[in-house]
C-alpha positions in Angstrom: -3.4 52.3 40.7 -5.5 49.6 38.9 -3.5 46.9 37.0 -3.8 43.9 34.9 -2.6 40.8 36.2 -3.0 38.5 33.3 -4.5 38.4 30.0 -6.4 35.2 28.9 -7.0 34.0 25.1 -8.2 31.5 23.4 -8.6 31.1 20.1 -8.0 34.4 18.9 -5.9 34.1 15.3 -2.9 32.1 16.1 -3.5 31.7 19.5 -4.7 28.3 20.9 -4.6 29.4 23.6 -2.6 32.1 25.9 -2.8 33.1 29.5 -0.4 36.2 29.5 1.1 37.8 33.1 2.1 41.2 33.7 4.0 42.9 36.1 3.4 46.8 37.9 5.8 48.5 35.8 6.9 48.6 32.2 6.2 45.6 30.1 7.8 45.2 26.8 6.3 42.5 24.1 8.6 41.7 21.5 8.5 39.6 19.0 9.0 39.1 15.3 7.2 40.7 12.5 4.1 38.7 12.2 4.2 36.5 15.7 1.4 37.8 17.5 2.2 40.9 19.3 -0.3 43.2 17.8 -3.1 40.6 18.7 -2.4 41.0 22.4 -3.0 44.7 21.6 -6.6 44.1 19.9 -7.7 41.6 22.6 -7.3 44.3 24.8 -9.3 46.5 22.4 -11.8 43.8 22.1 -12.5 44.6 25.8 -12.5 48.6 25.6 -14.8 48.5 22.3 -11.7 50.0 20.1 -12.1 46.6 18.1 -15.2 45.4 16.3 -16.9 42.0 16.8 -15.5 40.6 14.2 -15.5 36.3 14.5 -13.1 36.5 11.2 -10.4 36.8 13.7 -11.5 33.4 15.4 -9.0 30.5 15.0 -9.3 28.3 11.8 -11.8 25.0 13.5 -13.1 26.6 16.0 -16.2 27.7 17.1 -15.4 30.9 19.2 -13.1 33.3 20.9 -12.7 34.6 24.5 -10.7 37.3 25.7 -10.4 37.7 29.8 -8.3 40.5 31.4 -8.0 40.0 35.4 -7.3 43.5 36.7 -6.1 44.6 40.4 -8.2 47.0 41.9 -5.6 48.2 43.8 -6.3 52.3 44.3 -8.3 52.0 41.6 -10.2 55.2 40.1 -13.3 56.6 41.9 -15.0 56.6 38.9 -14.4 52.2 39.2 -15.5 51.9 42.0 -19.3 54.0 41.0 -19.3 51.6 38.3 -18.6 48.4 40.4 -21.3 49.6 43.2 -24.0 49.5 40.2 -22.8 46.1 39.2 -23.0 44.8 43.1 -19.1 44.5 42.7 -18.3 46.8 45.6 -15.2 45.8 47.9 -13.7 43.3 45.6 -10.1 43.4 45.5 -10.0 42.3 41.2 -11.8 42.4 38.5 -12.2 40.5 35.7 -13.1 41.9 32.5 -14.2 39.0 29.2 -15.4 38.7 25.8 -16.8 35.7 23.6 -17.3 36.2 20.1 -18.9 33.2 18.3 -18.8 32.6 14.6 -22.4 33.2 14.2 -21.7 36.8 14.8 -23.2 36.7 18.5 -21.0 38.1 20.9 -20.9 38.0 24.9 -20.0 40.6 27.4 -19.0 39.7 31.2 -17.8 41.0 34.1 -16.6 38.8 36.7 -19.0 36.2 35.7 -22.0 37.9 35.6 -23.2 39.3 31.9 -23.3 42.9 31.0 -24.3 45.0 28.6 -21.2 45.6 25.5 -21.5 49.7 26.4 -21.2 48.5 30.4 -18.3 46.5 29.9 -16.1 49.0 27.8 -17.2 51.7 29.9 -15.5 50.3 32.8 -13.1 48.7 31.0 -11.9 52.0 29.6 -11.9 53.5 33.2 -9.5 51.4 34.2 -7.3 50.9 30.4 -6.3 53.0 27.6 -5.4 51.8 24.3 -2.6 54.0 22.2 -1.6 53.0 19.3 -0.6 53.1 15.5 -3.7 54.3 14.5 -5.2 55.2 17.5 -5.2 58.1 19.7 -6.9 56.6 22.9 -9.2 58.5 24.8 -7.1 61.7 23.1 -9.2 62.3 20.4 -12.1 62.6 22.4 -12.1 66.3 22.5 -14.0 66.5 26.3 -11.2 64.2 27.3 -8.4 66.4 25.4 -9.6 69.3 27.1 -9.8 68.0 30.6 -6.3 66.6 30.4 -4.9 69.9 29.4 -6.5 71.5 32.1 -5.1 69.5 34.7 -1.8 69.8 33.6 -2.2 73.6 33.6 -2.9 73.4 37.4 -6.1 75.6 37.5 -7.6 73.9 40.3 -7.9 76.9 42.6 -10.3 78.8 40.2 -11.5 75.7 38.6 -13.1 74.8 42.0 -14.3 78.5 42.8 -15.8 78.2 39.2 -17.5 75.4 39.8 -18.6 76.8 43.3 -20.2 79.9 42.1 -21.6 77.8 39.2 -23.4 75.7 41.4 -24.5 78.9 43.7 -25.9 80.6 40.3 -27.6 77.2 39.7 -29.0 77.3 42.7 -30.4 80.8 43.0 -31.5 80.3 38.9 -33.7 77.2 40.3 -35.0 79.4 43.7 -36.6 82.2 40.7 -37.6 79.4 38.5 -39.8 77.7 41.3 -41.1 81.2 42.4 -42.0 81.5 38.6 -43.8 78.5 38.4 -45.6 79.4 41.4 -46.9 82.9 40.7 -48.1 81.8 37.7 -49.7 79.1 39.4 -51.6 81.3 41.5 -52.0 83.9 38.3 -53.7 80.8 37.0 -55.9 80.3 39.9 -56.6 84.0 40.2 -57.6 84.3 36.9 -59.8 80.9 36.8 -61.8 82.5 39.5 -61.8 86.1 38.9 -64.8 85.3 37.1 -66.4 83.4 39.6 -65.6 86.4 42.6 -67.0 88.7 39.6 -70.5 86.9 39.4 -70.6 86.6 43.3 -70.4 89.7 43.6 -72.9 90.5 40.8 -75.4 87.6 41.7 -74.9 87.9 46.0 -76.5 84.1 46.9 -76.8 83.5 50.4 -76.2 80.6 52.0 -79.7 78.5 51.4 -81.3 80.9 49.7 -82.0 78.2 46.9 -84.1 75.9 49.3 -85.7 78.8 50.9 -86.9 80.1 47.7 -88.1 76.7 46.0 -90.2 76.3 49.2 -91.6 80.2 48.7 -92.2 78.7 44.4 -93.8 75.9 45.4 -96.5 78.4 48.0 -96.4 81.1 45.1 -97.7 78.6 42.8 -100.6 77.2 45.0 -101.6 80.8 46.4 -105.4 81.0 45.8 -105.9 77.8 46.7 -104.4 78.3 50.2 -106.3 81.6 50.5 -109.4 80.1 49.5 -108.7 77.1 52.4 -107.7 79.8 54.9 -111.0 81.6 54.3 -113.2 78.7 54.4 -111.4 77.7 57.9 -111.9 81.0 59.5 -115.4 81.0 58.0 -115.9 77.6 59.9 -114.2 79.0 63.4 -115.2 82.0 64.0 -117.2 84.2 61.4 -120.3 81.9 60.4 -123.5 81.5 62.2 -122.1 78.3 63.3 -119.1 78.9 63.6 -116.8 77.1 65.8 -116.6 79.4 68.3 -121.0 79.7 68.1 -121.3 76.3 69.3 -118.4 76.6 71.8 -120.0 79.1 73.7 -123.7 77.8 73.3 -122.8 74.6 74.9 -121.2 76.1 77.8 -123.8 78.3 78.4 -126.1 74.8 78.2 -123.9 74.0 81.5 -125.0 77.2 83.5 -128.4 74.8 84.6 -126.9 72.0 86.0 -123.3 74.1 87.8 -125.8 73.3 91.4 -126.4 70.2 90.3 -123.0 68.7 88.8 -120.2 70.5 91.0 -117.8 68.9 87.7 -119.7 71.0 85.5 -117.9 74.0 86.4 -114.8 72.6 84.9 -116.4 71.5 82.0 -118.0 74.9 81.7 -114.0 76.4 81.9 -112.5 74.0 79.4 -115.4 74.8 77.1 -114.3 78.3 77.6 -110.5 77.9 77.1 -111.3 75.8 74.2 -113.3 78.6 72.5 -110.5 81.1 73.2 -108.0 78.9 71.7 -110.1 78.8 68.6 -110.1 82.1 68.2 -106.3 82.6 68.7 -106.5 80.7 65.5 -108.8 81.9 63.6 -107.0 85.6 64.2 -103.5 83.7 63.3 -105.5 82.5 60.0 -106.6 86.3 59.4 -103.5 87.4 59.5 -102.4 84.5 56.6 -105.1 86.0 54.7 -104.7 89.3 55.0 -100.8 88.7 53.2 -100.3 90.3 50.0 -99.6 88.1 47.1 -98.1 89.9 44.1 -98.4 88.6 40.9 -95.2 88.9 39.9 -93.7 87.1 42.3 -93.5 83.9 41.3 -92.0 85.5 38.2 -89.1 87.0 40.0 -88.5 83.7 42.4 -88.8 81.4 39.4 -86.2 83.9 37.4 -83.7 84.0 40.6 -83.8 80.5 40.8 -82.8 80.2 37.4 -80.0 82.8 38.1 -78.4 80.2 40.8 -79.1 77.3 38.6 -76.3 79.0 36.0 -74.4 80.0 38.1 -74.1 76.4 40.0 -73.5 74.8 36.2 -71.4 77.5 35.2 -69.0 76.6 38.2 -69.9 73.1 38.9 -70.6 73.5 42.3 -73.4 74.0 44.7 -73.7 77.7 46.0 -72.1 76.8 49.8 -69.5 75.4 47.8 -68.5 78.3 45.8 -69.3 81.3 48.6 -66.2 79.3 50.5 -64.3 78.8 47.5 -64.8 83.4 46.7 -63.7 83.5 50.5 -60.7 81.3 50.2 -59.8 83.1 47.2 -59.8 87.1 47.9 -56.7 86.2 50.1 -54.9 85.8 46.3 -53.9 89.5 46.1 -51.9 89.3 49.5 -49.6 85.9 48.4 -49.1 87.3 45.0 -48.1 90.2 46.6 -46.4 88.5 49.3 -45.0 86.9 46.5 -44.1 89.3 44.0 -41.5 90.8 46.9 -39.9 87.1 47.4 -39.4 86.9 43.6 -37.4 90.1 43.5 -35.2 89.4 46.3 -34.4 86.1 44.5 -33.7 87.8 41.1 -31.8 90.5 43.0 -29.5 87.2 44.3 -29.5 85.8 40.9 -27.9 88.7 39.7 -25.1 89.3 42.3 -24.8 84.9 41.8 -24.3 85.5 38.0 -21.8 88.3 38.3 -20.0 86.4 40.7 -19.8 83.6 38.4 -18.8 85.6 35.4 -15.7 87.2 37.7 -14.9 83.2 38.3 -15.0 82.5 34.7 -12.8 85.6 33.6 -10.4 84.7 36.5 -10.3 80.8 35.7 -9.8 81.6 31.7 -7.2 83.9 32.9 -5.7 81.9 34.8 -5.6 79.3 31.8 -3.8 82.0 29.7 -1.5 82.5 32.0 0.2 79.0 32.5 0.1 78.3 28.4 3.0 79.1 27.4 5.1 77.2 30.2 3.0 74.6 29.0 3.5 74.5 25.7 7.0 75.0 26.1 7.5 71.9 28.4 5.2 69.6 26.1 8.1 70.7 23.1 10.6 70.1 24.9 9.2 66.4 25.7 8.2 65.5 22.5 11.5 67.3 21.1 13.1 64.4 22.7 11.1 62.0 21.5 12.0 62.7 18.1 9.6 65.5 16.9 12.0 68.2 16.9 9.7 70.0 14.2 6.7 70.1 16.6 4.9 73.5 16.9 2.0 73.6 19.3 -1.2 75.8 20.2 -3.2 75.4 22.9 -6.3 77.0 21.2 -9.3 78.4 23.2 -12.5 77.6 22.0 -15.8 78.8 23.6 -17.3 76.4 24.7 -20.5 78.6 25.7 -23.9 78.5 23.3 -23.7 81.4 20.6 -27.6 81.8 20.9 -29.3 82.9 24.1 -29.5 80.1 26.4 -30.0 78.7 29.6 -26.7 79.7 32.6 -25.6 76.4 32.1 -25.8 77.0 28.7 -23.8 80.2 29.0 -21.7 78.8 31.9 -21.0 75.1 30.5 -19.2 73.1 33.5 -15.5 73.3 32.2 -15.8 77.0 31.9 -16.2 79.7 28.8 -13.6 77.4 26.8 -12.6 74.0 25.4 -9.0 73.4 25.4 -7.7 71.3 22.6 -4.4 71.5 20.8 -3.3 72.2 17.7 0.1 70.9 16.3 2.5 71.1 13.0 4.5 68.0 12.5 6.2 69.5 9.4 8.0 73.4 9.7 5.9 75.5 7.3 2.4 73.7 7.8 -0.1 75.4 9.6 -1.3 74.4 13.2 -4.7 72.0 13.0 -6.5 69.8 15.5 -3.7 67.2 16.3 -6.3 64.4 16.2 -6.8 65.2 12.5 -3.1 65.7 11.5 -1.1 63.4 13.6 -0.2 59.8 12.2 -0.3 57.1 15.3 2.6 57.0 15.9 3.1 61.0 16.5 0.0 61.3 18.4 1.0 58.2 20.6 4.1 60.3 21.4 2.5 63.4 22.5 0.0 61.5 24.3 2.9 60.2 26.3 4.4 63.4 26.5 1.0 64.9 27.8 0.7 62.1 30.1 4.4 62.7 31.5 3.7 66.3 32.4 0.2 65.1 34.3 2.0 62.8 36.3 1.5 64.3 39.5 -2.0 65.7 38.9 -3.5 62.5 37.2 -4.5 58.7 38.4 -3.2 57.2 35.4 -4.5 54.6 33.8 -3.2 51.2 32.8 -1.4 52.3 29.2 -1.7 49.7 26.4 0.9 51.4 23.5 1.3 49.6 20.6 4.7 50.0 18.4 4.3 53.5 19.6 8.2 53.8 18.9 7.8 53.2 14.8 10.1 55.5 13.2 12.5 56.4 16.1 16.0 55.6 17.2 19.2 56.6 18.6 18.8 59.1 21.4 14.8 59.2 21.0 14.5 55.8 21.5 16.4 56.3 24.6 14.6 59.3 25.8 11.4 57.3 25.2 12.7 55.0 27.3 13.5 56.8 30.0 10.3 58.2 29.6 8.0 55.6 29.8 10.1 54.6 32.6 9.1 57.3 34.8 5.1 56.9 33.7 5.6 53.5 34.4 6.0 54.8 38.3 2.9 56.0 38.6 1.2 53.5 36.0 1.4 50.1 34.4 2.7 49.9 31.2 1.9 47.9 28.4 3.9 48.2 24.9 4.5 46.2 22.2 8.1 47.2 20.7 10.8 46.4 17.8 13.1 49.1 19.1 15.7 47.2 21.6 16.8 50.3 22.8 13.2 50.9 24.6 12.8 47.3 25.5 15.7 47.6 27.4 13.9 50.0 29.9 11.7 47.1 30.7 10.4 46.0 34.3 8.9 42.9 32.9 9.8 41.1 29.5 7.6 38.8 27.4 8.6 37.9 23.9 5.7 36.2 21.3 6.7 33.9 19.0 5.2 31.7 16.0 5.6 27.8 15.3 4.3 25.3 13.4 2.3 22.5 15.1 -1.5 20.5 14.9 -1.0 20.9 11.0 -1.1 24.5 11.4 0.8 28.1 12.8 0.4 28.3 17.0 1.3 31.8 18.6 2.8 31.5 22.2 4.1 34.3 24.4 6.2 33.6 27.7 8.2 36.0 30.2 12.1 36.0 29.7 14.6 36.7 32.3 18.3 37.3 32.3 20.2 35.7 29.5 16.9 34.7 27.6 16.1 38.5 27.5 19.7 39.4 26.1 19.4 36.9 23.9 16.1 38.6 22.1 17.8 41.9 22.4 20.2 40.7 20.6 17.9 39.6 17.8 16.1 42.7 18.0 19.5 44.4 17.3 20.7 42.7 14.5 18.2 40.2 13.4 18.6 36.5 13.2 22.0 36.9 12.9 23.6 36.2 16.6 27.1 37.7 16.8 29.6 38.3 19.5 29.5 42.3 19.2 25.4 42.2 19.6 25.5 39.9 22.5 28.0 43.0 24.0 25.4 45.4 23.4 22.5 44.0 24.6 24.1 43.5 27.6 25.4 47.1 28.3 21.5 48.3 27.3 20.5 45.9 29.8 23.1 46.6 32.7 23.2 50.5 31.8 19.3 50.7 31.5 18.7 48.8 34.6 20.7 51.0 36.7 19.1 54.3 35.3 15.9 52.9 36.2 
C-alpha cells in the first residue's frame, strides 16, 4: 500500500512552519479546539484539489504557503504507477506531492520537483489519498466511484469479467460490420461515380488511338481536291501525256539500240533505262489507284462530329481516352467484390448477432448476480454502521440503468459497468424516506458509512491512504469503541489518518501526534509533535476530562491505553 511519510508546511495559518511524520497504521491528531488539527486536514486537501487556492489562509507577514506530502510507493496502485510512467517517474520508490500558493493569487503545482499541471497533481494525488470528512464525502459522492465500490464488495467478479469479455467480443464484431460498411459503400461510391463513364463507353466505343488516326484522316478530308488534283497532274506527267515520263524513258533507250556494237556498256545503260521506266509506271498505277478513291462529302462532317464526341467525353471525365478504356476495364470487376462483399457483410452481421445475444445473457446473468448478493450486503453494511452509532440506518441498494433510453450505439446500450449504476440510498431518521446518501447524509454520517463500506471491501480493494477528519463528532460510549476497533482493522490494510476529540478512538492509535497552539514572535505559532508513553496518557487524560488533570482520569487513560493496545 502507498503511504505518507511526512507532511511538510509552511506558513499555512498558524503554522510557521511544520514537518509532520506518520506511521503505517492508525494515526490519531489530537489537539484542542482551535490548535491546528483541522489545517493538517486541508493541507492535505490542498493537494487533492478538495481545497481552493485561497492565499487568505497564508500566515499574517508572509508572502506564501507550501504544502509537501512525501508518499511511499510501496505496492502502490496500478493506476500510480500509469500516472508516474507519463511523468518519467517510473521505478521511484517515493513520491513527493507540493503546493505554493502566493498572495498574489498565483498558485504552483509540483511533483517531485518538476511542475505539473493543478488537474495532474490532484489526479495522482487522489490515487494514492482520500480525504473524508465533516463536510465531505471523499471520492463517495462521485456516483461512478459509489457504484464501483459497491460492486466490488458484492463480489461479482466472475460475471463482471465474462461481461466485460463478451462486451469487448460484441465491440469487436460491431467494428468488423462497421469497416465492411464503410467499404461497400466505398465501392457503391466508386461504382456509381463510374457507372456513368462504363455507360458512355459503351455508348460512344473509342478505340485505342482512334483520336490521332482520325485528326490525320480531318486533316486529308479537308485538303482532298487539292491532293487529287496533285495526284492527277503527277500521273499526267509519268505516264499519260505525250511526254510523259515514261515517253522519254523509252525513247532514249531506244536512242541506245545504235551504238549496243559500238559501246558494249550501253547495254546496261539500255536495261537501267528500262527498269527505270517500269518503276515509273509501278507508280504511276500506285497514283491511279489514290485517284481512283472515293471521297464522300460528308465525311469530313462525320470525322469532325466524332472527334467532337471524344473531345466531351475526354472533358467530361478528365482523362485521355487510353486512360479511361483501362479505368471501364478495371472497373466491371466492381459487381464481383461487391458481391464478394455483400456475402462477408452477412456473415459478420450473422456474428454480430450471436456476439450481442451473448452479451445480453452476460448482462442479465451479471445484474442477477448483483440481485442476488444485496441483501447480505445490505445487511452486513447495517450491522457495521449499527455499531457505529446509526442504529436508525435503513439502506437501498438501488438499481439504476445505466443504459441510454434512446436508440444508441452497443456501448451505449451495453455501458462498461453493465445495464445498472449502483448507488445507495439511506434514512438516517425511522419514518423518512430512503434518498441518495450523498444528498441526505451530514459528514459525519456519510464518513461513517464510508468507513463501513470500506471495512466490508477490505479484502477486495487496495485501499487508499484515508485522511478522516473528526469523523467521530457525535459518538461515544460503545460506538466510539467499535469505531475504534474498526478503523483498527482498516488500518491493516491502509494507513490511517484522523483527526479526533473522542479519547476513546485515539486510544486505538498506532501512532500519536497531538497539535497545540502558543504564543510567540508577537503572534499565535501552531506545532504538532508525536507522543509516546506517558506524554500520550497524559493528553488522554485531557481529552477525558479537559484541563482538569485528576487521579481517576490518569486511571482511565491508562486502561484505554493498556486494554486498547492489547485488542489491537
Amino acid at each position: 500500500m502507498a503511504w505518507v511519510e511526512t507532511l511538510k508546511i509552511r506558513n499555512l495559518a498558524t503554522f510557521k512552519e511544520a514537518l509532520v511524520p506518520f506511521r503505517k497504521g492508525l494515526n490519531v491528531i489530537t489537539g484542542e479546539s482551535g490548535s491546528g488539527k483541522t489545517l493538517l486536514v486541508r493541507a492535505f486537501g490542498m493537494l487533492l484539489g478538495e481545497e481552493k487556492d485561497d492565499p487568505e489562509v497564508i500566515r499574517e507577514g508572509a508572502a506564501d504557503l507550501t504544502v509537501e506530502a512525501l508518499v511511499s510507493l510501496e505496492d502502490a496502485p496500478l493506476e500510480v504507477g500509469e500516472t508516474l510512467r507519463t511523468l518519467g517517474l517510473q521505478g521511484e520508490e517515493f513520491v513527493s506531492l507540493g503546493k505554493a500558493i502566493q498572495r498574489s493569487n498565483k498558485a504552483r503545482s509540483h511533483v517531485s520537483g518538476s511542475a505539473v499541471a493543478r488537474r495532474v497533481l490532484c489526479s495522482l494525488a487522489r490515487e494514492m489519498i482520500e480525504l473524508v470528512g465533516q463536510g465531505e464525502g471523499g471520492r463517495f459522492r462521485d456516483t461512478r466511484f459509489q457504484h464501483q465500490l459497491l460492486d466490488d464488495i458484492l463480489c461479482v467478479d466472475s460475471q463482471r469479467a465474462a461481461y466485460r469479455s463478451r462486451r469487448a467480443r460484441a465491440i469487436e464484431a460491431l467494428q468488423i460490420v462497421d469497416a465492411l460498411l464503410v467499404r461497400k459503400r466505398a465501392l457503391e461510391g466508386q461504382k456509381g461515380a463510374h457507372e456513368a463513364l462504363l455507360v458512355e463507353i459503351a455508348r460512344i466505343a473509342p478505340k485505342p488511338k482512334e483520336e490521332a488516326a482520325l485528326a490525320e484522316r480531318r486533316q486529308f478530308l479537308k485538303h482532298a481536291k487539292e491532293i487529287q488534283d496533285a495526284l492527277f497532274m503527277a500521273k499526267e506527267l509519268l505516264y499519260d501525256a505525250k511526254e510523259s515520263v515514261i515517253a522519254k524513258l523509252e525513247h532514249a533507250r531506244r536512242c541506245l539500240d545504235p551504238v549496243l556494237r559500238f559501246l558494249p556498256e550501253a547495254g546496261d545503260w539500255s536495261e537501267r533505262l528500262q527498269k527505270d521506266a517500269l518503276d515509273v509506271e509501278d507508280v504511276a498505277l500506285s497514283i491511279s489507284k489514290g485517284i481512283k478513291e472515293e471521297f464522300r462529302p460528308e465525311e469530313l462532317d462525320e470525322v469532325e462530329l466524332r472527334l467532337v464526341e471524344l473531345h466531351t467525353l475526354k472533358r467530361r471525365f478528365g482523362k485521355e481516352i487510353e486512360a479511361l478504356l483501362e479505368e471501364a476495364e478495371r472497373f466491371k470487376g466492381l459487381e464481383g467484390d461487391l458481391e464478394e462483399l455483400a456475402l462477408e457483410l452477412k456473415k459478420a452481421k450473422e456474428r454480430l448477432e450471436v456476439e450481442q445475444a451473448s452479451l445480453l445473457e452476460a448482462a442479465r446473468a451479471l445484474t442477477k448476480a448483483r440481485q442476488e448478493a444485496v441483501a447480505s450486503f445490505e445487511k452486513d453494511l447495517k450491522a457495521i454502521a449499527s455499531d457505529l452509532g446509526l442504529e436508525a440506518l435503513s439502506l437501498r441498494v438501488a438499481f439504476e440503468t445505466a443504459a441510454s433510453e434512446q436508440p444508441g450505439t452497443l456501448q451505449e446500450s451495453f455501458p462498461s459497468q453493465g445495464l445498472e449504476r449502483l448507488s445507495l440510498k439511506v434514512s438516517f431518521n425511522r419514518g423518512d424516506s430512503l434518498r441518495p446518501i450523498e444528498r441526505v447524509a451530514s459528514g459525519g454520517e456519510l464518513s461513517r458509512v464510508v468507513l463501513s463500506l470500506y471495512a466490508l471491501s477490505l479484502q477486495r480493494r487496495n485501499l487508499p491512504v484515508l485522511v478522516l477528519d473528526e469523523i467521530d463528532s457525535g459518538i461515544s460510549g460503545a460506538g466510539a469503541v467499535a469505531l475504534g476497533k474498526l478503523l483498527s482493522s482498516l488500518s491493516s490494510s491502509c494507513q490511517v489518518i484522523m483527526t479526533t476529540h473522542n479519547p476513546l478512538v485515539a486510544s486505538f492509535a498506532d501512532h500519536h501526534l497531538v497539535v497545540r497552539k502558543k504564543e510567540a514572535e508577537g503572534g499565535t505559532l501552531s506545532e504538532v509533535k508525536s507522543i509516546e508513553e506517558k506524554e500520550r496518557q497524559r493528553e488522554l487524560e485531557r481529552m477525558l476530562v479537559g484541563s482538569n488533570i485528576s487521579k481517576h482520569a490518569l486511571l482511565v487513560a491508562g486502561d484505554l491505553l493498556g486494554g486498547n493496545t492489547g485488542a489491537r
